[in-house]
N, C-alpha and C positions, 0 to 999 in steps of 0.2 A: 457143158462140154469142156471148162475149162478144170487146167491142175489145181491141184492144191497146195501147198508151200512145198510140204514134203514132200512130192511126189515131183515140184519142181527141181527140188535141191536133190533127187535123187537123179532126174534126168544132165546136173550136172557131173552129178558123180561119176555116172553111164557113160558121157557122151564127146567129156571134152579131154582136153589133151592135161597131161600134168603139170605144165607152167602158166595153163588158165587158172586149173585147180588151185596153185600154189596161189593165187590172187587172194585167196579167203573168201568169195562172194558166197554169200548165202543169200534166198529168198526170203522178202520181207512179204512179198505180199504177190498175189497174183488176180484174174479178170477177165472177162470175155475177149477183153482186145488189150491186155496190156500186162506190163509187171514189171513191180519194182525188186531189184537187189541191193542190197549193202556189199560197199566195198569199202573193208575196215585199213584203217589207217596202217601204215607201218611204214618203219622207217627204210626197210627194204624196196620202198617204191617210192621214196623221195629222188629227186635230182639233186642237182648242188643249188644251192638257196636254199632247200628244206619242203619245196614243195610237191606236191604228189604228183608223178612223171605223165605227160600226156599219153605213152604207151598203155600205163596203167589204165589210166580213165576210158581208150578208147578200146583198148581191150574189153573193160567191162560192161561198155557202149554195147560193143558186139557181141555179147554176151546174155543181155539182158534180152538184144533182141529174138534172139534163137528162144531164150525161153516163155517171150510175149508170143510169139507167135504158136509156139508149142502148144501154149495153153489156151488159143485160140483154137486150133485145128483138135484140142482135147487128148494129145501127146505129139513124141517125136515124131520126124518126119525126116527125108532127103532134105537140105536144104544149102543155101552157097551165099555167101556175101558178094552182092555187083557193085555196090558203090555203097562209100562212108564218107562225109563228111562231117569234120566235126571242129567248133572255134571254140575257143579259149576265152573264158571272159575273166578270168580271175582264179589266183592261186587257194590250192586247196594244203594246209597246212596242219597238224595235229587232229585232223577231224575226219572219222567216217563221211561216205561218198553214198547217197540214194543215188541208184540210176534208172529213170522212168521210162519205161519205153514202151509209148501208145503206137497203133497200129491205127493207121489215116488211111489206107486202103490195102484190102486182102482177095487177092483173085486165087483160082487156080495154082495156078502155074508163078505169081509174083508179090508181093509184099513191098507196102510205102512202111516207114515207121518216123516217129517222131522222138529222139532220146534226151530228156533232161538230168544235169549230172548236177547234186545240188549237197553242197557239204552239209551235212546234220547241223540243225540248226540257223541255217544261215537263211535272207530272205528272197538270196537271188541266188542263180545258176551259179555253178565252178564254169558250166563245158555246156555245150547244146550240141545236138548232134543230128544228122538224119542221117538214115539206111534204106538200100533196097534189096529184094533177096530175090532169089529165082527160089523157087519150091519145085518139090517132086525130083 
C-alpha cells in the first residue's frame, strides 16, 4: 500500500505550494511507515555563516512527513500539521540534507512521526525533529 519514489515526487508536484517546491526536495526513498527525501544543498538557503537556514531544514522536516505518511495510507490524503518540534544539533554546510521521517504511531484521525535530518555523509544528525498531524 505504499508509494513509490515517483509517484512520491509526483504527489510533491501535485500538492505543495511553489516555495516548498522551490526547496529541490526529491524522494529518495519511500516504506510502509516512512520516507526519506534529499534536500540538496544551495546557497539560496544558507544564513550568514554559510549554513543551511533552519527554515529550510524544518520546512523539509514537514514535508517529508506528509509524504511518509502518504505512503503509509497508499497516497494523498486531508491532512494539517498540530505541532513540530525540531533542535538543532549542528551546522549543515555545502552538503545535501536526507530527511527521514518514520511514523511511531498512525490512527485514524492522527499521526506521531519521528524526523531525522542528517547531512550526506555525515555520522550524526544536522536536526532531529518530531511532528504530529490531524488526518482526514
Amino acid at each position: 500500500m505504499t508509494l513509490t519514489t515517483a509517484e512520491a515526487d509526483k504527489l510533491l508536484a501535485d500538492h505543495f505550494a511553489p516555495w516548498v517546491l522551490a526547496l529541490g526536495l526529491s524522494t529518495a526513498e519511500t516504506g510502509e511507515r516512512h520516507a526519506v527525501l534529499r534536500l540538496p544543498w544551495s546557497d539560496r538557503l544558507a544564513r550568514e555563516g554559510g549554513g543551511l537556514s533552519g527554515q529550510a531544514l524544518m520546512a523539509a522536516a514537514d514535508t517529508a512527513c506528509v509524504v511518509a505518511i502518504s505512503a503509509a495510507n497508499g497516497g494523498f490524503g486531508p491532512m494539517t500539521t498540530v505541532q513540530q518540534s525540531t533542535s538543532f544539533q549542528r551546522a549543515v554546510v555545502d552538503r545535501d540534507v536526507l530527511v527521514h521521517a518514520r511514523i511511531t504511531k498512525l490512527g485514524r484521525r492522527i499521526a506521531f512521526l519521528d524526523i531525522t535530518l542528517t547531512a550526506e555523509g555525515a555520522d550524526e544528525p544536522a536536526a532531529h525533529a518530531t511532528a504530529v498531524y490531524a488526518l482526514g
